[in-house]
C-alpha positions in Angstrom: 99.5 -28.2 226.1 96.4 -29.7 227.6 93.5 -26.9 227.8 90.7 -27.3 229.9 88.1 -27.5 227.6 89.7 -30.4 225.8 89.3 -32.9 229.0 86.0 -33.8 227.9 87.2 -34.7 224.3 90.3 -36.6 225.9 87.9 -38.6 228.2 86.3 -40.1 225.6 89.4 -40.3 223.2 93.0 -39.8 224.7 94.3 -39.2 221.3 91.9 -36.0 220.4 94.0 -33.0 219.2 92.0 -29.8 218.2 91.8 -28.9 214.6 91.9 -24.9 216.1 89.7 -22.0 213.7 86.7 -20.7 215.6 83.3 -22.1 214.1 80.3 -19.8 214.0 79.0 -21.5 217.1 82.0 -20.5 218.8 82.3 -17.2 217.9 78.4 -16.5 218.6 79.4 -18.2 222.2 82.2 -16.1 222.9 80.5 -12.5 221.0 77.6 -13.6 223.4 79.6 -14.8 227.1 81.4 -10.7 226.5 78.2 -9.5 226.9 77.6 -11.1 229.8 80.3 -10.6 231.7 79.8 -7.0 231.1 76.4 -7.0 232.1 77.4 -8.6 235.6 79.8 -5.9 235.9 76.9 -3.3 235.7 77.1 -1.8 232.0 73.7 -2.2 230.5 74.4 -0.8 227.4 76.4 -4.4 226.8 73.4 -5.7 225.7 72.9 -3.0 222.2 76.1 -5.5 221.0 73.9 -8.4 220.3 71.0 -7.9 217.3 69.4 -11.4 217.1 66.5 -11.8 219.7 67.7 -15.6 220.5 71.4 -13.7 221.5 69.4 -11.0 223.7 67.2 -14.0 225.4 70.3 -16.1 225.9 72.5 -13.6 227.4 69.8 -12.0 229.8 68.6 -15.6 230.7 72.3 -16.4 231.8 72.8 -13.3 233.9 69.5 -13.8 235.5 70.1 -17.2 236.6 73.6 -16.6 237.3 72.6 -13.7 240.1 69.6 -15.8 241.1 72.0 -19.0 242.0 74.9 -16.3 243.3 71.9 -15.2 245.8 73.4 -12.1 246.8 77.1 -13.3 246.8 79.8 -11.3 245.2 80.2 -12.6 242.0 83.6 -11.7 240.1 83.7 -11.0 236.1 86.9 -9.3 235.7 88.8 -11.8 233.7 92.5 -10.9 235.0 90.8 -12.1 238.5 89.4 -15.5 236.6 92.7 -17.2 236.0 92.6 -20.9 237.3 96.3 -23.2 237.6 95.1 -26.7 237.7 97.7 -29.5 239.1 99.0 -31.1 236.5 98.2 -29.3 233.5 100.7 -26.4 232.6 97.5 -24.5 230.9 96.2 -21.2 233.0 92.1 -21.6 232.4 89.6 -18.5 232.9 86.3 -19.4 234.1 83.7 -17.2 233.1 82.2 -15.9 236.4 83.3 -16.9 240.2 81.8 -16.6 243.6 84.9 -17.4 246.0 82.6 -17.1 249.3 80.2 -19.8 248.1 83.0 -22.0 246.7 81.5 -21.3 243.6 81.8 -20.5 239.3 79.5 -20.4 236.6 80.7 -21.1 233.1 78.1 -20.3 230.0 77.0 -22.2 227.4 75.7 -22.1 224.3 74.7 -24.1 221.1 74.0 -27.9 222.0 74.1 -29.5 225.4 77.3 -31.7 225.7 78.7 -33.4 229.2 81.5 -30.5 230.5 82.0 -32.7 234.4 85.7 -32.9 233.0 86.2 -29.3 232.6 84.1 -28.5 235.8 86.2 -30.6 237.7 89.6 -29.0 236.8 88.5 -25.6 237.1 86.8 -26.9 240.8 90.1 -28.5 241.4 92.2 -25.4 241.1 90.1 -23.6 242.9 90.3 -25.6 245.7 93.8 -25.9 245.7 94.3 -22.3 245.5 91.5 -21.0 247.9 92.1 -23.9 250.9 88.8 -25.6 250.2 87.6 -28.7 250.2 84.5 -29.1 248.3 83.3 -26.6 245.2 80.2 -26.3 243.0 80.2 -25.4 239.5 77.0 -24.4 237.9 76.8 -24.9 233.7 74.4 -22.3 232.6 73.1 -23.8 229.0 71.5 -20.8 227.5 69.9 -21.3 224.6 68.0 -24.5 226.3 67.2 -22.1 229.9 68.9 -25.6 231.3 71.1 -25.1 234.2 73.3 -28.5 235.3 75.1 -28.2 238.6 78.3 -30.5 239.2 79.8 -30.8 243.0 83.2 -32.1 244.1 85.1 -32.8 247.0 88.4 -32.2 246.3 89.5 -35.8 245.9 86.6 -36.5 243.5 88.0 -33.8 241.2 91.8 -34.5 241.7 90.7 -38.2 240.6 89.1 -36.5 237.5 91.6 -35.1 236.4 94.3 -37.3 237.0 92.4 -40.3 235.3 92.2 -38.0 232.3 95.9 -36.8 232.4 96.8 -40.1 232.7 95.0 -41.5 229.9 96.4 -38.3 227.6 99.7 -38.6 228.5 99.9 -42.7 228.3 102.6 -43.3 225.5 100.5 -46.7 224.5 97.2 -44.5 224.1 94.6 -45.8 221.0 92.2 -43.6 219.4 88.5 -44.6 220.0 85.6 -43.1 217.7 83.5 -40.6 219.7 80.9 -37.9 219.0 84.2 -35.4 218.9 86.0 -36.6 216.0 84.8 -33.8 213.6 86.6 -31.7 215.5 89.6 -33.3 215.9 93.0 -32.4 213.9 93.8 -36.2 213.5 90.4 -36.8 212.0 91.4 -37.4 208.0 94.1 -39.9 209.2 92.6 -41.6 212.0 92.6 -44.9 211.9 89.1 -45.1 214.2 87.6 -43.0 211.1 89.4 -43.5 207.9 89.2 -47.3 208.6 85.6 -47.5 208.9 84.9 -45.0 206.0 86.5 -47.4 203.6 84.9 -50.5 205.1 81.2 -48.9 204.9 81.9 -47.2 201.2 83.0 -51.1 200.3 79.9 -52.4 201.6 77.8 -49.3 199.6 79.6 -50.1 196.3 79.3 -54.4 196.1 77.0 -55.7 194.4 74.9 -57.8 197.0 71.4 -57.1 197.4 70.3 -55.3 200.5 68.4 -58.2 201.3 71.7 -60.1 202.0 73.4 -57.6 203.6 70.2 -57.1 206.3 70.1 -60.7 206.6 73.9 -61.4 207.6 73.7 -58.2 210.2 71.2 -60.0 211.4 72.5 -62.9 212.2 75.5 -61.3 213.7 74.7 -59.1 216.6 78.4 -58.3 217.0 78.7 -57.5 213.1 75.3 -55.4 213.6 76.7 -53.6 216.1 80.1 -52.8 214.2 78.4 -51.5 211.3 76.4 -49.2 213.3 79.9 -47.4 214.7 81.3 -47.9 211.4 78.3 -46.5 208.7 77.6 -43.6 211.5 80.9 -42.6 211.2 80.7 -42.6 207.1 77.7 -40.6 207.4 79.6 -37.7 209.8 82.9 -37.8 208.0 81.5 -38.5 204.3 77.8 -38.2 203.5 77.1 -34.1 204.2 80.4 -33.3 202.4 79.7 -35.5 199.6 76.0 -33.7 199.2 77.6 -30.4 199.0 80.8 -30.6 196.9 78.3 -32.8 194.5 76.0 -29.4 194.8 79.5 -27.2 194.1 80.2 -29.3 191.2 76.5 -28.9 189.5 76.6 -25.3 190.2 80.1 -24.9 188.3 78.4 -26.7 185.9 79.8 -30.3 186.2 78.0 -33.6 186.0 77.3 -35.5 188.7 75.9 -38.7 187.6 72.4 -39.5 188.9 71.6 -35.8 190.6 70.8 -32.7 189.7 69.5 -29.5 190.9 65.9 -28.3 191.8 64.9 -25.2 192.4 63.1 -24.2 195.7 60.8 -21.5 196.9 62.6 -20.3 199.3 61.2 -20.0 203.1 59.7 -17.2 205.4 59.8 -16.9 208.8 58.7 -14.2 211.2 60.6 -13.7 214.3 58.7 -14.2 218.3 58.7 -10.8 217.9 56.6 -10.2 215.3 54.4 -12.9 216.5 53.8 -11.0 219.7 52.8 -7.6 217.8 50.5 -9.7 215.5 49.0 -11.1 218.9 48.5 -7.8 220.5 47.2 -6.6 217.2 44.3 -8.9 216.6 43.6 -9.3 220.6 44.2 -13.5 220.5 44.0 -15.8 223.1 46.6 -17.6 225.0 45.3 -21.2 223.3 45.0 -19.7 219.7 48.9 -17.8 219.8 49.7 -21.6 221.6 48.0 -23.3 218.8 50.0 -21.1 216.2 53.5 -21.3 217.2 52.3 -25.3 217.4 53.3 -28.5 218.5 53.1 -30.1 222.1 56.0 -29.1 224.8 58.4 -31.3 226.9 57.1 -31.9 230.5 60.8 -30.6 231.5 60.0 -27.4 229.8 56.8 -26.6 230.9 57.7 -27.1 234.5 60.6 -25.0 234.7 58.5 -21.9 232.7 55.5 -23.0 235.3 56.0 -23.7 238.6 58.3 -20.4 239.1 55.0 -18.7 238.2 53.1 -20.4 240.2 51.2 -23.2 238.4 52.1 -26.4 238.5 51.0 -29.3 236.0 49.7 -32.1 237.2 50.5 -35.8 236.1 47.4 -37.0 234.8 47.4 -33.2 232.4 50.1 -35.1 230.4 50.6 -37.2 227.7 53.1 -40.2 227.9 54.9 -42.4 225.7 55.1 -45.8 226.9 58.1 -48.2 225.8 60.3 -45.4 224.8 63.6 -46.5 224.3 66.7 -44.9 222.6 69.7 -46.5 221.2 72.9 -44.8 222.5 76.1 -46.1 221.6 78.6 -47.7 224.3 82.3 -47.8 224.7 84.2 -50.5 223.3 85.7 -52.6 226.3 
């Protein structure tokens, strides 16, 4: 059965099949989206559930936002009234908070930012069917970044959505294709769009050619460059993290592994934003000495979205830009 939150990973491989278990991501998600959904509903005391401040932050931030992008519509939370029946899909979704007058829901987020127009557009699709309409909004509240990304739809823009996905899913010729959701993937120790380049990189590792020579003919193969970049990305995900810790399991059990060994560290300290604050009250700092402290420069996005809602707005030339900045992203395979 097709779930909603799996059109993403079926847009970018038709053949994903979740490997099910609840990470500790998800479970902080789902402790933390509770609380929120009882704080929209009017009990306060929701809030006493979560201990770590980043939780508090995240969950207050995402009701805030929510009720200031609701502005003043009802907004439902009862999640017997949240069900959603998409066409085509035999999976009965529940979206995290609705506004039926604005033609509107709000779904939480949390962890890392990842594209969710896939899942917006089913639940959006539903909804239109089921309430007459013919355009929705769906607003992705990203709580741990204070990032909110707004997707709209006509209805035939999200029927097509959905039905290019469906159709890619259910297409009995359907191929695998390597994608940043393969970790999470059932399929993933079998695959051949993983397993295959595993072997091919750990051949590559393990000959005895010089890197010299190896540099040299990915050089002079853009095609071949670009292949081993899919390929020795993939090793590292599937292979290189699991190799450093069963080799630091072994060592611990008091194994051999040949050429590493374990050093002890002092371990680290940290003092929560909390304490930080008190010790700034204490000592009477300034704004520029507590900004000095906690360090480092901070995205113009950031800045802008803490600022301007405060009043204050920085200006162009008060920046600091990076000129030729360019990222390598990787492409699908036509």
């Amino acid at each position: 059965m097709i779930r909603h939150s799996s059109l993403p990973k079926l847009d970018a491989c038709p053949c994903f099949e979740s490997a099910g278990g609840q990470s500790p991501a998800a479970g902080r998600g789902v402790k933390i989206d509770a609380v929120q959904r009882r704080l929209l509903a009017g009990d306060k005391s929701a809030i006493q559930d979560l201990t770590e401040l980043r939780d508090i932050d995240a969950a207050l931030w995402g009701v805030e936002e929510l009720l200031r992008l609701a502005n003043g519509a009802k907004v439902e939370t009862d999640e017997a009234n949240l069900k959603v029946v998409t066409p085509g899909m035999t999976h009965e979704g529940t979206e995290d908070a609705r506004a039926s007058r604005i033609c509107t829901s709000y779904d939480f987020k949390t962890g890392q930012i990842y594209d969710y127009e896939a899942q917006a557009a089913a639940y959006s699709y539903g909804n239109m069917e089921r309430e007459f309409a013919d355009e929705w909004t769906f607003h992705l509240l990203f709580t741990d970044q204070k990032l909110v990304v707004t997707h709209h739809f006509t209805l035939l823009e999200a029927k097509a959505i959905v039905e290019r996905i469906l159709a890619k899913a259910n297409d009995p010729d359907k191929k695998p294709e390597s994608c940043q959701y393969c970790g999470w993937c059932a399929k993933k120790s079998t695959c051949v769009e993983v397993v295959g380049p595993v072997v091919e990189t750990q051949a590559i590792v393990l000959q005895e050619v010089s890197i010299d020579t190896i540099k040299a003919e990915l050089s002079a193969d853009p095609a071949r460059l670009g292949s081993f970049l899919r390929k020795a990305n993939i090793f590292k995900k599937q292979l290189w993290d699991w190799a450093k810790e069963e080799a630091k399991r072994q060592i611990e059990a008091g194994a051999s592994v040949d050429g590493f060994r374990l050093v002890k560290v002092k371990d680290s300290e940290t003092f929560p934003i909390a304490v930080v604050a008190e010790a700034a009250q204490a000592t009477q700092a300034t704004y520029l000495e507590i900004a000095r402290l906690i360090g480092d420069d901070i995205k113009g996005e950031v800045l802008r979205e803490w600022a301007e809602p405060r009043g204050y707005f920085p200006q162009a030339d008060q920046a600091v830009y990076t000129k030729n900045n360019a990222r390598l992203t990787e492409s699908k395979i036509k």
